[in-house]
C-alpha positions, 0 to 999 in steps of 0.5 A: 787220216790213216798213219799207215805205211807209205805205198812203194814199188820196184819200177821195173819198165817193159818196152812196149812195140809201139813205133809211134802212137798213143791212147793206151789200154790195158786189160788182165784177165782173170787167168792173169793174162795181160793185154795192151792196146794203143793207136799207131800213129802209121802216117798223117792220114791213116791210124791203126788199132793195135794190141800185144799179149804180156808173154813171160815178162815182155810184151808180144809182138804187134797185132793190128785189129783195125786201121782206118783214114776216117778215125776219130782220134783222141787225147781222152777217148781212147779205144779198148780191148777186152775178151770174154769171161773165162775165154782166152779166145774171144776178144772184143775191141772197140774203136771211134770212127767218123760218121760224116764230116762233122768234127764230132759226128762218129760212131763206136765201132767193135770187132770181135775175135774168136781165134785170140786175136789173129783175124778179126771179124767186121765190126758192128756199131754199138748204138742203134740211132743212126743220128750223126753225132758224137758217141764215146768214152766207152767203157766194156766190161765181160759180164759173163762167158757169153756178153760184154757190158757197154756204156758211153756217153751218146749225142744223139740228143745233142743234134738240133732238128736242123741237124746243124753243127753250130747254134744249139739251145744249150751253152756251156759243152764247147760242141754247138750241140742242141740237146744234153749228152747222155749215158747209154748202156747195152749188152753184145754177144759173140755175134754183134748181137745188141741187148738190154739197151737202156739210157741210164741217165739223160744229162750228163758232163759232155767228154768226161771219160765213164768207168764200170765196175761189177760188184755182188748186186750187178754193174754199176757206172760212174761218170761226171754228172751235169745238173741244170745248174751246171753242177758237174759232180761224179755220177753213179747208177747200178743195176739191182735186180734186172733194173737200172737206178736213178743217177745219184751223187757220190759227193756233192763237191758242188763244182759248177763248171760251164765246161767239160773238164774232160776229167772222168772217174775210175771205180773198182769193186769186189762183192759189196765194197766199192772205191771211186776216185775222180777229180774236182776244182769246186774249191778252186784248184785241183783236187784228187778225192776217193770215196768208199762204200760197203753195200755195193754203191748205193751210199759212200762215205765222205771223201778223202782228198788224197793228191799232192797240192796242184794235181791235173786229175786223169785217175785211175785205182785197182783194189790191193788187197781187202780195202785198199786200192792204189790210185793213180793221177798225174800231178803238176810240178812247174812246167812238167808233170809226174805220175803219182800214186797212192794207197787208200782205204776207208781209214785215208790215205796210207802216208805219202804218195810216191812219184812213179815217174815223169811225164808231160802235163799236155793234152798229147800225153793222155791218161795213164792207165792202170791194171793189176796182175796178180799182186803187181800192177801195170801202168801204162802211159804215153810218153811225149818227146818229139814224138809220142809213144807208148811206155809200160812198167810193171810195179813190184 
């Protein structure tokens, strides 16, 4: 391991306008724009998707995108917002939204805006099937000035003929579905257009969160993958050259698991180098690792274990400088629960973690998100008390 200084921070908090609510998302331009995102809570039937603009160290006020009584709304399948490349006009966000009655059947729904978020136009659905089946953890990410990249994990192979809700001929998802979960990817513009729609892997972890990333040789995905054997390790595929690879294995930790953890990944990338981190129990407890590549995900190097001995996972990372990241997951202490956060880089883990701040291990707590800004970060999470809210700060 590395015997590089340990990582620390000003914790400087920004309150947020968020009354009641959670599911929080942060987006940084590459200007250096910083936008949060979350879901107020408005009463027990109807939600709203919401968003505020970082404006001279504070955040902005409140601007609603969408509200509906016919959400699906989630501890870890949260909605995001993002804009295009070198656009502070146009934005795209997306949200989940019941699509019958079943408890799992809702589609991904995005709405775009050309006027930096003051109306917002009809949204569209981002998968084509019209099966009624579960669609989500979705990751969108600008590929250029002119279309957003998309992926999520998609049910419509998950239905059996019948269409029933309970009794499929698979065990082990927790969801009665009849077929595997896959991944799915496509491409929108300004216009709701859809293009390059592709699955790129047709078996994987159930409600594991995805992550992308865009390195010098195109997009890349990470997810938890699911085996025949029910091995549930973090999966990787990139496009090269126009195409999509086969699905590999960043590590093989061999954690056969008849369950969705509901514990995705997170990846960053700059031109060819490459960091994942995710969490694993294929020894039994938790564990947080990271691994690193140099030629843009096509091989990673083995693993550092990096968390403080009982983590629950919910990672994140941004790249520091060069190959170092920052890392971030929630790490259980007794009944309670901190953010903690590490540097790493190929060499290990650069000393000891340091605890950001307090949280609640519960499922209503969420999963911290992270996001660098300029040479800070942002870290945003919901904070559960008797009721939940959305807390930011900035680390300095």
């Amino acid at each position: 391991m590395g015997k590089e200084e340990s990582v620390t921070f000003a914790f400087q908090s920004i309150p947020t306008p968020c009354k009641e609510g959670g599911e929080p998302n942060l987006f940084v331009t590459k200007s250096g724009d910083v936008y949060l995102s979350w879901v107020e809570f408005l009463n027990d039937t109807t939600d709203a998707l919401m968003f505020s603009k970082l404006e001279n160290g504070q955040w902005g006020k409140a601007t609603e995108i969408a509200r509906g009584n016919d959400w699906f709304v989630n501890w870890a399948d949260f909605p995001s917002l993002i804009l295009y490349e070198n656009d502070g006009a146009s934005l795209a966000a997306h949200w989940l939204q019941k699509s019958t009655f079943g408890t799992y059947d809702y589609d991904v729904h995005v709405s775009q805006s050309v006027d930096g978020g003051k109306n917002w136009g009809p949204p569209f659905i981002l998968h084509r099937d019209s099966i009624a089946a579960e669609h989500g953890f979705v990751t969108l990410m600008p590929i250029s000035e002119e279309r957003i990249f998309a992926t999520w994990l998609d049910g419509r192979n998950t239905k059996a003929s019948t269409q029933s809700s309970v009794g499929g001929s698979e065990s082990g998802h927790g969801h009665g579905h009849g077929g595997a979960m896959t991944l799915r990817a496509a491409e929108f513009d300004r216009d709701g257009n859809l293009y390059e729609e592709a699955e790129l892997d047709g078996r994987i972890c159930d409600c594991c969160q995805t992550d992308a990333a865009l390195t010098a040789n195109g997009p890349i995905v990470v997810y938890r993958n699911r085996s025949d054997s029910e091995m549930r390790d973090i999966g990787i595929v990139r496009k090269v050259n126009g195409k999509w690879t086969a699905p590999k294995i960043v590590h093989a930790d061999n954690w056969e698991i008849t369950g969705c953890p509901v514990n995705g990944p997170a990846v960053a990338a700059k031109g060819d180098f490459v960091a994942v981190t995710w969490f694993t129990a294929a020894s039994g407890g938790g564990e947080i690792k990271v691994a690193f590549s140099k030629d843009a995900g096509n091989s990673f190097s083995a693993p550092f274990r990096i968390d403080d001995g009982d983590p629950t996972g919910r990672v994140d990372l941004e790249i520091v400088e060069g190959e170092t990241v920052l890392v971030t997951w929630l790490e259980n202490t007794g009944e309670e629960a901190e953010i903690h956060a590490a540097k790493v880089s190929p060499t290990g883990k650069h000393g000891e973690s340091i605890s950001l701040v307090s949280t609640s291990p519960a499922r209503s707590s969420g999963f911290p998100v992270l996001a660098k800004m300029g040479k800070h970060f942002m870290l945003a999470w919901t904070a559960v008390d008797s009721s939940t809210t959305v807390n930011t700060a900035i680390l300095k």
